[in-house]
Every structure is written in C-alpha cells, then in structure tokens.
N, C-alpha and C positions, 0 to 999 in steps of 0.2 A: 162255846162251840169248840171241838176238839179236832185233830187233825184227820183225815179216811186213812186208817190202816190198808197200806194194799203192798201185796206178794207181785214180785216179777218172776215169770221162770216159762220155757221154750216160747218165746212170743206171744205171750199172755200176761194179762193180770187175774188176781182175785183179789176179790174184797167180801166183808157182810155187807148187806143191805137190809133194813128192815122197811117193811111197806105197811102202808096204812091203805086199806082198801076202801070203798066207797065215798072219798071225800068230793068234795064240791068242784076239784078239777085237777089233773095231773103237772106233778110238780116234784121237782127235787128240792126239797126244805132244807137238807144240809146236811150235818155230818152227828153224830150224838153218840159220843162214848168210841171213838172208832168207827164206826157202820155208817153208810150213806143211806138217810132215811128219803123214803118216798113215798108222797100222797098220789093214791090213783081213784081215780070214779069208778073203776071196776069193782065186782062185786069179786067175793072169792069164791069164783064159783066157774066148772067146767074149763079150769085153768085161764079164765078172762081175763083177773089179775094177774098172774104170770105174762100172758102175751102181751098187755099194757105195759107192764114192766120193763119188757125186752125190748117193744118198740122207742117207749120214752127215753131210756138210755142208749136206745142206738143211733137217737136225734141228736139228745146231748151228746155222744163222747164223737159221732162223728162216722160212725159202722154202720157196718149192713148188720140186718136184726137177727140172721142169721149166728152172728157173731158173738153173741152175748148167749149165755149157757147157764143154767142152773144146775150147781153142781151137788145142792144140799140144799132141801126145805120148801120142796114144790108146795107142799100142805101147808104151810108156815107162812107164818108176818116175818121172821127173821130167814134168810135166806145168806146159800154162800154162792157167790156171782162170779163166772170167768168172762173177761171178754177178751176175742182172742185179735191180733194184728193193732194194736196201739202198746206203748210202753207206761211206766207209772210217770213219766213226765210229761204225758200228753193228756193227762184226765184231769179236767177243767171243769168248772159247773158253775154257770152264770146265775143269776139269780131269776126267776122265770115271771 
C-alpha cells in the first residue's frame, strides 16, 4: 500500500480517488498507487455513486457532504476530489 498523494491550497485538499461501484458495502479499502480507492453499493448510475461517494467521505474525514466536490471524472471510476475546511494533516481513514 502506497502513501494518498494529496494537495493543500486556500483551505482545501485534493486528492484522486478511484471507486469501485456496486460492491457488497461502502468502504474505504485504502490507498493504491497514490489515490484513495473506495468500494460503494451504488450503482453508477444518475450520479448515485457520486452522492455515496461524497457522503461516505464526509463521515470518514469528519465534514459536512456539502464539503467534498468533484472536481474531475463525475462519469469515471477514477475521479479528482476536493474537500474544502480540513487540512492534509487531518485526513485519517480507519479501517471500516
């Protein structure tokens, strides 16, 4: 397992994340290659994967869901993610 590359800059982070849709229950499995990969039960479909997305990271890091953006690859398994009001020394991910 490799380290999450992530950017700090005006009160935000990014990161990649890549998501695996329709798995058996929502979960952050860890980190691969740089990107924080995540399994969702959503389908990719009507953006449902996307809102699962933004919810289950806004449990994990601690935000409102509001707070977590897609900035790149709404259509996409690989996406680029901001979340705005924590710093990169506050993004933590426990094992689920």
């Amino acid at each position: 397992m490799s380290e999450l590359r992530i950017r700090e800059q005006d009160g935000a982070i990014t990161s990649e994340g890549r998501v695996a849709p329709r798995a058996s229950r929502n979960r952050v499995i860890g980190v691969h290659e740089g990107a924080l990969k995540v399994a969702l039960t959503a389908p990719p479909v009507d953006g449902a994967a996307n809102d699962a997305l933004r919810k289950l990271l806004a449990k994990s890091l601690g935000v409102a869901k509001s707070e977590i953006e897609i900035v790149r690859g709404n259509r996409a398994r690989t996406k680029l993610l901001r979340v705005h009001g924590i710093s990169a020394s506050d993004v933590r991910f426990g094992e689920s």
